[in-house]
DRENDREN-964588 format. One record per atom (N, C-alpha, C, O): z, y negated, x. Coordinates in pm, whole numbers, padded with zeros to 5 digits, always signed. Atoms other than C-alpha are relative to their C-alpha. Example, Ala and Ser with C-alpha at 12.3 -4.5 7.8 and 13.67 -1.06 7.14 Angstrom:
<nodes>
+00000+00119+00089 +00780+00450+01230 +00000-00120+00090 +00066-00118+00194 -00006+00119-00082 +00714+00106+01367 +00073-00109-00077 +00090-00220-00026 
</nodes>
This chain:
<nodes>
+00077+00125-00006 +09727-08652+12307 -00124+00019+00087 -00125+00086+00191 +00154-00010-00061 +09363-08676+12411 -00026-00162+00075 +00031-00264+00036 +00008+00125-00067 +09255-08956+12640 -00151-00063+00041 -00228+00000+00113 +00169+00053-00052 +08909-09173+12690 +00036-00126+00050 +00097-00213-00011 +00032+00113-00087 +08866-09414+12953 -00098-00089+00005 -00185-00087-00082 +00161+00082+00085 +08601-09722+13024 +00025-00122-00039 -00065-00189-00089 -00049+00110+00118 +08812-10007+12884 -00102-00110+00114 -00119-00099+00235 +00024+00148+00001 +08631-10374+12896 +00086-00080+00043 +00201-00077-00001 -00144+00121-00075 +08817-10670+13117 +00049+00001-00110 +00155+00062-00108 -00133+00072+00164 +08967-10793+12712 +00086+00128+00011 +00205+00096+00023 -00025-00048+00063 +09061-10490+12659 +00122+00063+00110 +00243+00062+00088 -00116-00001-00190 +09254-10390+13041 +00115-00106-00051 +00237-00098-00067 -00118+00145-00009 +09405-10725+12985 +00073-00013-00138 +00160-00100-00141 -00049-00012+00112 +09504-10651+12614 +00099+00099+00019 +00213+00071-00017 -00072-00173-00020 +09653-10277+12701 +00125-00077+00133 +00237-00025+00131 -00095+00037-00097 +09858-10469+13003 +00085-00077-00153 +00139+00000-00232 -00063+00101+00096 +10008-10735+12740 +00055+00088-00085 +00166+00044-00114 -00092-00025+00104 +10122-10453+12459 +00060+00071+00100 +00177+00061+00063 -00095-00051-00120 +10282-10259+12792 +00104-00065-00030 +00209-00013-00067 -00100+00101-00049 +10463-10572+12827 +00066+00035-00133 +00147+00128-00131 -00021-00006+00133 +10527-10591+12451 +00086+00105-00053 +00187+00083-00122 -00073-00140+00045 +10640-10225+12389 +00156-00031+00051 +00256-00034-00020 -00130-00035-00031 +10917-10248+12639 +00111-00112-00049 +00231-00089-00063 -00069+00134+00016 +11026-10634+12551 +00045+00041-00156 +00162+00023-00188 -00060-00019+00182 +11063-10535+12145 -00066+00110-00065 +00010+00156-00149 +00077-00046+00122 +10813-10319+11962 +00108+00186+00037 +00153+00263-00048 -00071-00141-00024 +10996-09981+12131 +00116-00013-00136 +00108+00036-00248 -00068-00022+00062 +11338-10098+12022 +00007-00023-00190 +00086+00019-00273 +00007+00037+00159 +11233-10232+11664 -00074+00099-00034 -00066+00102-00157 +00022-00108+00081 +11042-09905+11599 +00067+00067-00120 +00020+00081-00233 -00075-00089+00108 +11301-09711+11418 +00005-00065-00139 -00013+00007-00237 -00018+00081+00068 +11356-10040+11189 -00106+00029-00077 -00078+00078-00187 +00121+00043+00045 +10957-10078+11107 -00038+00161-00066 -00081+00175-00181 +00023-00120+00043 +10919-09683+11096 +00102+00050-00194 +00052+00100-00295 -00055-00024+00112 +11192-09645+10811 +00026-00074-00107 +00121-00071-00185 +00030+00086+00122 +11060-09896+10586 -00056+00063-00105 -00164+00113-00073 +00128-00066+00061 +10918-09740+10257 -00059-00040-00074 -00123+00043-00138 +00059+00047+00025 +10783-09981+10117 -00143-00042+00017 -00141-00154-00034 +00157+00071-00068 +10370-10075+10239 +00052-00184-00019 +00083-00254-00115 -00006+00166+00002 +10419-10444+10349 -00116-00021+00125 -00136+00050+00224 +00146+00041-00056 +10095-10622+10490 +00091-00165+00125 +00148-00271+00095 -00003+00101-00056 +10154-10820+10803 +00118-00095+00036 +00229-00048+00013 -00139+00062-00025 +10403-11133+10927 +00058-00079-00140 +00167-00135-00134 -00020+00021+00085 +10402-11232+10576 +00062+00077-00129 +00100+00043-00241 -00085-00072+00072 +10538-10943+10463 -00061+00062-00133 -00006+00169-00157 -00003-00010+00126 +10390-10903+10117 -00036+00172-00054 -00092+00243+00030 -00059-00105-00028 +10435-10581+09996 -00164+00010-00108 -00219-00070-00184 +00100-00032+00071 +10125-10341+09882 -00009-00030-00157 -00108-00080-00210 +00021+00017+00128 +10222-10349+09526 -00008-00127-00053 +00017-00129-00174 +00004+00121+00042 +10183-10708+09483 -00163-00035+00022 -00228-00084-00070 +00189+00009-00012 +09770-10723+09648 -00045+00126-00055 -00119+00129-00153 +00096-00139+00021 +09673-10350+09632 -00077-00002-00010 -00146-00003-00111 +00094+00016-00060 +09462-10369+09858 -00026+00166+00060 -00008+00071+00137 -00073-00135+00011 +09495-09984+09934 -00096+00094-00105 -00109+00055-00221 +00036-00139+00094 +09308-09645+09773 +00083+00029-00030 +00190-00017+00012 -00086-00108+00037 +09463-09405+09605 +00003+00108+00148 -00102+00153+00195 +00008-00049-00102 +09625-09213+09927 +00025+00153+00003 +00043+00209+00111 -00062-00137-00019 +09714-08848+09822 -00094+00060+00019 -00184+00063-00065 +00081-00097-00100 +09534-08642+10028 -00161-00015+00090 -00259+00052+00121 +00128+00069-00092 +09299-08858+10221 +00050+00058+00083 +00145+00134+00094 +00025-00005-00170 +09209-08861+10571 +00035-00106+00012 +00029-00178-00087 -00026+00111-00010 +09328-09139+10738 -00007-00035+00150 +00054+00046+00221 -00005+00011-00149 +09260-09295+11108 +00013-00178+00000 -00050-00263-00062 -00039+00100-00027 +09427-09585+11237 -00058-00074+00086 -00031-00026+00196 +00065+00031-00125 +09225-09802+11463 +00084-00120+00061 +00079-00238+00025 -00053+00111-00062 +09448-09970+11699 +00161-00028-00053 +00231-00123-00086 -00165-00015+00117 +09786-09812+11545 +00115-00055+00106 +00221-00074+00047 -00107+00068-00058 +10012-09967+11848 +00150+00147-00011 +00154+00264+00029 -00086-00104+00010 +10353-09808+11750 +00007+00115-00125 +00086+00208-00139 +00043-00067+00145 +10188-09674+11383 +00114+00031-00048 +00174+00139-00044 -00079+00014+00071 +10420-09792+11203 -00053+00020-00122 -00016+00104-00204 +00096-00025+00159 +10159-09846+10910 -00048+00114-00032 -00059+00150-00149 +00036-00146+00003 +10037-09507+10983 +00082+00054-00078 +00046+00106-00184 -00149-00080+00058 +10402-09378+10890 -00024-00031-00137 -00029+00063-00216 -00028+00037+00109 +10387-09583+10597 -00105+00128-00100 -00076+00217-00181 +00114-00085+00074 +10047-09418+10479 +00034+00129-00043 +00020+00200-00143 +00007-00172+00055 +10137-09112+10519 +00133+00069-00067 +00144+00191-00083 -00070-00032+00037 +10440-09110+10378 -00001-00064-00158 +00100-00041-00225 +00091-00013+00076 +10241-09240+10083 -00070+00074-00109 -00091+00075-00230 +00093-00174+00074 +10053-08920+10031 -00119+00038+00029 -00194+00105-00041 +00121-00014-00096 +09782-08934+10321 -00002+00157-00003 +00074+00203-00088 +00007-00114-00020 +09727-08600+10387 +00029+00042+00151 +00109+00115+00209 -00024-00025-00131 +09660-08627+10707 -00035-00185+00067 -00091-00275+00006 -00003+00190-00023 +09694-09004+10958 +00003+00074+00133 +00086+00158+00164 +00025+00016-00104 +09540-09001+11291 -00003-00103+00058 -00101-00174+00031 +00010+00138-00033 +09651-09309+11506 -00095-00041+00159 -00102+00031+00259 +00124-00015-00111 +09389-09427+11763 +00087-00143+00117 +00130-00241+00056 -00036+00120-00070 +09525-09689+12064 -00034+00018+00120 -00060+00136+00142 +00007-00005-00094 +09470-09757+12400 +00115-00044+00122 +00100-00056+00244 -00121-00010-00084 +09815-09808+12528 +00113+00118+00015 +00204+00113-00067 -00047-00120+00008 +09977-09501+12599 +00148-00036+00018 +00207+00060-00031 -00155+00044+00006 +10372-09672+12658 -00061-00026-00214 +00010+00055-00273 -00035+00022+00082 +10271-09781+12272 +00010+00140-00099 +00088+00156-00193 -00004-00099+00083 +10165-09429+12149 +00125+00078+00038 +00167+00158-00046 -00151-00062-00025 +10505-09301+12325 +00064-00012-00087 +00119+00089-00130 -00116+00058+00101 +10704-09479+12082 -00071+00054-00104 +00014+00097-00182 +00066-00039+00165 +10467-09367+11772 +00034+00110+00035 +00086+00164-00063 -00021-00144+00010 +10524-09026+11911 +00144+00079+00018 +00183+00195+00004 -00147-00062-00027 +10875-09013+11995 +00065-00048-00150 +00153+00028-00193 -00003+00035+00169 +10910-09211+11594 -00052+00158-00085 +00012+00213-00174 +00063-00053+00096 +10669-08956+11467 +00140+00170+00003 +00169+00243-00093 -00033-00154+00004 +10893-08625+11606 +00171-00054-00071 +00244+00037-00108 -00141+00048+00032 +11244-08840+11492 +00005+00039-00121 +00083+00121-00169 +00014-00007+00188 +11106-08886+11106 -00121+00145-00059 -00162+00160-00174 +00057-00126+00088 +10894-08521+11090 -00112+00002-00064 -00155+00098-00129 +00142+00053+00035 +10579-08694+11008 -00113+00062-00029 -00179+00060-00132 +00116-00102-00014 +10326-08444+11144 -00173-00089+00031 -00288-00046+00016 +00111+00040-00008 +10104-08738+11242 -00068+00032+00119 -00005+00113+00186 +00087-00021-00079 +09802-08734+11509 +00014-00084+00110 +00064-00172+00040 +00036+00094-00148 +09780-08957+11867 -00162+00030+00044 -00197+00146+00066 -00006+00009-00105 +09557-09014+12025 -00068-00104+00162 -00089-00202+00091 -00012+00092-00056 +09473-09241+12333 -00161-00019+00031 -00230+00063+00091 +00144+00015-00012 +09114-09420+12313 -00044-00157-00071 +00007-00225-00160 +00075+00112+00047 +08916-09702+12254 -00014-00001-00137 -00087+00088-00181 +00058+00026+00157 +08896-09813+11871 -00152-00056+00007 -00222-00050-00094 +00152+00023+00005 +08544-09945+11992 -00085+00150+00008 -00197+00167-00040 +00104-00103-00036 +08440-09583+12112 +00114+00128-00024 +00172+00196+00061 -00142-00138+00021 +08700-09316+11989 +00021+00114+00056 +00125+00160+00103 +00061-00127-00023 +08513-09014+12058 +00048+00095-00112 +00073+00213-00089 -00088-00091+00128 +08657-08866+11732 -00178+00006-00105 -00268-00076-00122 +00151+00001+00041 +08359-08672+11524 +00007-00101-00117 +00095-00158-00182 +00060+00086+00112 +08128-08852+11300 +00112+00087-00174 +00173+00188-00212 -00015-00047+00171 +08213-08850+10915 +00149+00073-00030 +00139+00179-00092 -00102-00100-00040 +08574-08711+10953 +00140-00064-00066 +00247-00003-00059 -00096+00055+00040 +08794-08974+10773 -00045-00075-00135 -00153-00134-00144 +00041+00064+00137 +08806-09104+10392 +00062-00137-00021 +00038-00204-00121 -00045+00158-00038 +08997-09442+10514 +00018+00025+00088 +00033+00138+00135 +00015+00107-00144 +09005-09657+10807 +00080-00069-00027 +00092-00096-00147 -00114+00105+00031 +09291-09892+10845 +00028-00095+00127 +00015-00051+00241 -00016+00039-00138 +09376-10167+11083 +00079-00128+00017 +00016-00233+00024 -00032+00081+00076 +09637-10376+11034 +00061-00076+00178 +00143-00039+00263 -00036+00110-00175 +09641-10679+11372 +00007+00147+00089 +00103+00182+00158 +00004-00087-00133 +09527-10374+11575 -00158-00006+00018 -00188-00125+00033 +00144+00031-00041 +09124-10338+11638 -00062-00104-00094 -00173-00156-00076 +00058+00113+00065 +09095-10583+11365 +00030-00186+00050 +00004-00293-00005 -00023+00120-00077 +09201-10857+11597 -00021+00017+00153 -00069-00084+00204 +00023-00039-00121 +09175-10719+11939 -00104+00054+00066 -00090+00059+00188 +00089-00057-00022 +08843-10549+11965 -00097-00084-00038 -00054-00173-00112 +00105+00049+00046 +08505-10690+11908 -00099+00068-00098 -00148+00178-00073 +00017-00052+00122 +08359-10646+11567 -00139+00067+00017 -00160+00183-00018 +00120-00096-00072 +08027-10547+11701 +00001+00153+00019 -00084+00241+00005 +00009-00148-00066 +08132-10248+11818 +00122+00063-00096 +00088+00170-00147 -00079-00033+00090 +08448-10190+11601 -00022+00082-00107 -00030+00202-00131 +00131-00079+00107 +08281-10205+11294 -00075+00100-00015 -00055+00182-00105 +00115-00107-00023 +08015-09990+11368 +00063+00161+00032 -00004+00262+00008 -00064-00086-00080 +08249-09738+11523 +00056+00036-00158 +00021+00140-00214 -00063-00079+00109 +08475-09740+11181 -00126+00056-00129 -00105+00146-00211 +00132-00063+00080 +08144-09668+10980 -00078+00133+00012 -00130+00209-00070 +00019-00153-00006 +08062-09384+11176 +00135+00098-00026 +00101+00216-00040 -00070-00055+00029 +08367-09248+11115 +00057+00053-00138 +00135+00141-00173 -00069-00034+00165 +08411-09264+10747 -00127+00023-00061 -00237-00029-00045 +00085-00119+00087 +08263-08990+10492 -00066-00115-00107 -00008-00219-00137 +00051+00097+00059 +08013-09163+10274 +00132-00038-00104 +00236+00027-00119 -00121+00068+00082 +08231-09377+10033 +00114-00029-00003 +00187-00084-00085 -00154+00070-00015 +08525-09390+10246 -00008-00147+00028 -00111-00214+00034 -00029+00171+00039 +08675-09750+10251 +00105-00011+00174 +00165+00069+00246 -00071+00066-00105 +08823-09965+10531 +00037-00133-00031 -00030-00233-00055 -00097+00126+00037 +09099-10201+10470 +00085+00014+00138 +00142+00106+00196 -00071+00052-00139 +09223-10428+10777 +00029-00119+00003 -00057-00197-00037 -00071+00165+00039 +09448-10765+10788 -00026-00049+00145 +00008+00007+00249 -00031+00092-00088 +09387-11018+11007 +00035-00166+00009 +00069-00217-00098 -00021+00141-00002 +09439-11390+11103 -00090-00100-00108 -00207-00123-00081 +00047+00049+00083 +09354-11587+10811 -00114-00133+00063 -00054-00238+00085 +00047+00110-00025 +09051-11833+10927 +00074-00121+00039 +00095-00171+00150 -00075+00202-00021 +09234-12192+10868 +00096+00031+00094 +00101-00053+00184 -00097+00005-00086 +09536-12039+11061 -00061-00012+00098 -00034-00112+00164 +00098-00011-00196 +09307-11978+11390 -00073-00130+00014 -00099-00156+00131 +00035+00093+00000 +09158-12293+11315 +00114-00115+00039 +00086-00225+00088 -00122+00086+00001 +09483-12463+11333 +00108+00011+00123 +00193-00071+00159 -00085-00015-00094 +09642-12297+11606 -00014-00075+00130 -00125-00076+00183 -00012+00055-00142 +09745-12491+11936 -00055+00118+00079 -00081+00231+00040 -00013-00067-00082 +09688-12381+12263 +00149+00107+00081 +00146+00202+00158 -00104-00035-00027 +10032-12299+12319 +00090+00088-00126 +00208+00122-00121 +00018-00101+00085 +10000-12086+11994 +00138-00018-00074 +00225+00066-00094 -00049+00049+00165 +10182-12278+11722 -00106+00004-00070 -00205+00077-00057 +00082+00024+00125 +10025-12410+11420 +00009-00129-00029 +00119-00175-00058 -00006+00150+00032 +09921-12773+11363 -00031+00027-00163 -00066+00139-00201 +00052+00065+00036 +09855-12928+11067 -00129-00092-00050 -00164-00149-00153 +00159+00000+00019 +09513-12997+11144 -00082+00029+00093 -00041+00026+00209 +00104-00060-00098 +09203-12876+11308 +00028+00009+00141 +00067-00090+00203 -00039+00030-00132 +09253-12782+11637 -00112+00055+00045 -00137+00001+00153 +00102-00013-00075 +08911-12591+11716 -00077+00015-00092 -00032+00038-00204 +00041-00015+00111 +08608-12570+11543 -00078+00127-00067 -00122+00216+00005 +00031-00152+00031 +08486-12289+11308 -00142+00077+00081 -00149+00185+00140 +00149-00022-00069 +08107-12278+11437 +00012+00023+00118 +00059-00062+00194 -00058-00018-00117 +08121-12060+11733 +00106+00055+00002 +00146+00081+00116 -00130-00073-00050 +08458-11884+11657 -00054+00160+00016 -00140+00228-00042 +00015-00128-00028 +08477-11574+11800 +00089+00100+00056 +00148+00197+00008 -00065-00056-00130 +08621-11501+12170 +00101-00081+00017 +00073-00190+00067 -00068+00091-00051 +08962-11641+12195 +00075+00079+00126 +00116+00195+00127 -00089-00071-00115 +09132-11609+12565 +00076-00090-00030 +00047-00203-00071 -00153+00072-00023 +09476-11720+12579 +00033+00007+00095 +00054+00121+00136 -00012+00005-00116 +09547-11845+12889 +00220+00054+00055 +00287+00102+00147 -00176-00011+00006 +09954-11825+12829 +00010+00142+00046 +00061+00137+00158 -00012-00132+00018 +09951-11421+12822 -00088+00086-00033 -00084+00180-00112 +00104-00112-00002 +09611-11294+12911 -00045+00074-00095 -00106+00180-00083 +00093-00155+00122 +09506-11128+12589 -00143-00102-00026 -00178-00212+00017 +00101+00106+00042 +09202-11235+12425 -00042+00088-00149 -00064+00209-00148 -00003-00026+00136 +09159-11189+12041 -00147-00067-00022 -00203-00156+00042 +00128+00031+00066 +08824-11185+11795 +00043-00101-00127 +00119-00056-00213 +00029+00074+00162 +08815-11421+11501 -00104-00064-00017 -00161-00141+00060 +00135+00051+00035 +08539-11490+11301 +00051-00077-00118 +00163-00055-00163 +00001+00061+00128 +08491-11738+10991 -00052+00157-00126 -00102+00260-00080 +00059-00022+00091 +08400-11575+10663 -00128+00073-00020 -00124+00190-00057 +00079-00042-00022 +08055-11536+10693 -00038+00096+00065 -00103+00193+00026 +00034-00067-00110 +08032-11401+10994 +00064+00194-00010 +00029+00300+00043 -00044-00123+00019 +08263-11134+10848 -00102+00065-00075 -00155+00162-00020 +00078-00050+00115 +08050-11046+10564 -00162+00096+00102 -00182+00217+00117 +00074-00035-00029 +07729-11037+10745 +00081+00130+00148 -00011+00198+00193 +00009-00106-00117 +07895-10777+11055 +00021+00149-00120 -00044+00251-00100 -00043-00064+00090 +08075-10576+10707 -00154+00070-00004 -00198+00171+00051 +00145-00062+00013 +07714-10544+10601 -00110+00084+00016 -00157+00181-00042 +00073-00072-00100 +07496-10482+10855 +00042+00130+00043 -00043+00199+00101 +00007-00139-00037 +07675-10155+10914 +00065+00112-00125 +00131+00216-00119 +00025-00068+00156 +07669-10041+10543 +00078-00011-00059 +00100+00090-00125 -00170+00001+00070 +08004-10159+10392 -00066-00092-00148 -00177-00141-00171 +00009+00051+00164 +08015-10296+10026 +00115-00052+00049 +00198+00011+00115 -00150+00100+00004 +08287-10572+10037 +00059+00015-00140 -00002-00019-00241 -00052-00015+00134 +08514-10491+09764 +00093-00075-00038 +00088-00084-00160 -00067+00103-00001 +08773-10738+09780 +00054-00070+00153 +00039-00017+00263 -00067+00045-00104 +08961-10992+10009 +00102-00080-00044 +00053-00164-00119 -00135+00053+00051 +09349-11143+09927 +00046-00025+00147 +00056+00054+00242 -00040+00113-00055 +09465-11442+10117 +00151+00054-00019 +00205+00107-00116 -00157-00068-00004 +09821-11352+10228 +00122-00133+00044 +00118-00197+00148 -00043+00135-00026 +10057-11630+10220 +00165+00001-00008 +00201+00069-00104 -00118-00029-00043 +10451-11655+10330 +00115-00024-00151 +00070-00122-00211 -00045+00010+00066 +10708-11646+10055 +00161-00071+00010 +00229-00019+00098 -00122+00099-00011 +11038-11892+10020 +00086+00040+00064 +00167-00031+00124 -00109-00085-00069 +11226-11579+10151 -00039+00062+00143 +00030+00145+00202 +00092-00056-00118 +10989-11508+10454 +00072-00054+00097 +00127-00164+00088 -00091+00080-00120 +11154-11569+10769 -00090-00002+00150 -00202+00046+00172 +00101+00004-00147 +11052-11648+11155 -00059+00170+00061 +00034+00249+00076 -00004-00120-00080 +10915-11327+11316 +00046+00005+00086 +00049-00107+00136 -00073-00011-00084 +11110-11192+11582 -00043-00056+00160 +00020-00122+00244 +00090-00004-00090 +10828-11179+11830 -00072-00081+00031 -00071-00151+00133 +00124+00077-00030 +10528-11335+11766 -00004-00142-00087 +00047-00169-00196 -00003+00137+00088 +10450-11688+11676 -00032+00013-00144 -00143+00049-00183 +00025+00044+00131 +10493-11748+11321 +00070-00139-00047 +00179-00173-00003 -00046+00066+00086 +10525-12043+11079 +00028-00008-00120 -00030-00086-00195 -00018-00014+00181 +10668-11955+10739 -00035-00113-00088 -00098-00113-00193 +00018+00148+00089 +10673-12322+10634 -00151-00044-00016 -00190-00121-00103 +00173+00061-00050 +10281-12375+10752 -00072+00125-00087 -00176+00100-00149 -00001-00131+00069 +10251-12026+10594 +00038+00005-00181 -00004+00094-00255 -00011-00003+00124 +10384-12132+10247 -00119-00047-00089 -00166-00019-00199 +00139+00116+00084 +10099-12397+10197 -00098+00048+00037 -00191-00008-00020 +00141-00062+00009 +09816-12190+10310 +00004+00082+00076 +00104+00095+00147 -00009-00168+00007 +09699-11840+10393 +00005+00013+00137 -00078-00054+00198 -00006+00021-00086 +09813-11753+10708 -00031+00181+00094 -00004+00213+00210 +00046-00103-00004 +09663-11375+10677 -00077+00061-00060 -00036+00071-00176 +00050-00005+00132 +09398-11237+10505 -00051+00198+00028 -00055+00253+00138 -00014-00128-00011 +09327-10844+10407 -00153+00023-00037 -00203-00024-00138 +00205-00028+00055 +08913-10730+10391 +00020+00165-00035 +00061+00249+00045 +00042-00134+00032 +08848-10404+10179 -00138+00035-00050 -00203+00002-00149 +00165+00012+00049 +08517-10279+10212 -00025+00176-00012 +00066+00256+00005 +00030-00158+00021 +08352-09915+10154 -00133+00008-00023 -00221-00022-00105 +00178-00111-00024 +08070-09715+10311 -00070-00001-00101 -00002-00006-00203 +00100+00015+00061 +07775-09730+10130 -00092+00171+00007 -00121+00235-00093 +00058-00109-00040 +07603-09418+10283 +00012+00073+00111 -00056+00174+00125 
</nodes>
């Protein structure tokens, strides 16, 4: 494992919070999430072959930005990645990806760094992936820009995050109303005062134009929405029922331009 320092207050105060996280559940539910072989997107579960949202993966490159315990990594590459480099800045979370990766024989990559600033060379990966890891935790400014230098012209970057209306809807105490709880104009920087993290969400637009500006072609986007059989997550706040009637995740696939 290679290591780059430097982190941003969000990002200190993000890397403390999955600490917490690793040891409270994500350690012991590794093995569970690791020996899934199915591709399933998110707390909604829905499984790749139903969006396919997803390249063709046999014998890409592949770098995870913000792989946590890279679980999805596993998935990829057991897939038909070629090769899956996971990028994070909590080193208790890459423990568990690395003590997973030597259990199941994987042969994947670590290693410990900013998904805003990697230090990994230019042009060096044919997907980008990011599933509620720098696509919710990092600022797209710099994110973005970061997974663009990284991918060979025409590689693609597909990453799920918080579906708009849900972040629009969420309490402070990080349920889900019913109706508006903040407004879109201006979303961006959320701090959560409950457990110190602080998460990016943007509307729509705002996605498009950051996609853009750093040479992506938007190729699709699928609204991810909870199914009759979807259940509470273990962990993190979810509402399946609030989740049936509207999208409570959504998946952006876009690809380099030049």
């Amino acid at each position: 494992m290679s290591s780059r320092s430097g982190l941003t207050d969000y990002l200190e105060r993000n890397r403390e919070s999955w600490t917490k996280s690793n040891a409270a559940y994500t350690d012991e539910r590794a093995p569970v999430a690791w020996a899934r072989e199915e591709i399933a997107w998110g707390m909604c579960k829905v499984p790749e072959s139903d969006v396919q949202m997803l390249p063709e993966l046999e014998g890409k490159e592949v770098v995870e930005l913000g792989c946590g315990t890279a679980y999805f990594g596993a998935w990829l590459k057991r897939a038909g990645a070629r090769r899956v480099v996971g990028v994070d800045i909590t080193p208790a979370q890459l423990a568990t990806a690395q003590r997973m990766n030597e259990q199941f024989g994987l042969g994947m990559e670590f290693v410990e760094a900013n998904a805003e600033e990697t230090g990994l060379p230019d042009a060096s990966f044919d997907l980008a992936v990011s599933e509620y890891g720098a696509s919710i935790w990092c600022d797209p400014d710099k994110w973005i820009p970061e997974a663009a230098r990284l991918l060979r012209p025409g590689g693609e970057l597909v990453f799920l995050r918080n579906a708009t209306l849900a972040v629009m809807c969420w309490t402070d105490d990080e349920k889900v109303s019913e109706t508006l709880q903040r407004p879109q104009r201006g979303l961006r920087r959320i701090d959560w005062e409950d457990d110190g993290t602080t998460e990016f969400q943007m509307g729509h637009s705002d996605w498009v134009k950051v996609l853009r500006g750093n040479g992506f072609e938007i190729l699709d986007l699928a609204e991810l929405y909870a199914s009759e059989d979807t259940g509470q997550h273990a962990y993190y706040a979810f509402d399946p029922e609030w989740a049936r009637k509207w999208p409570w995740e959504e998946i952006w696939r876009a690809r380099k331009t030049a």
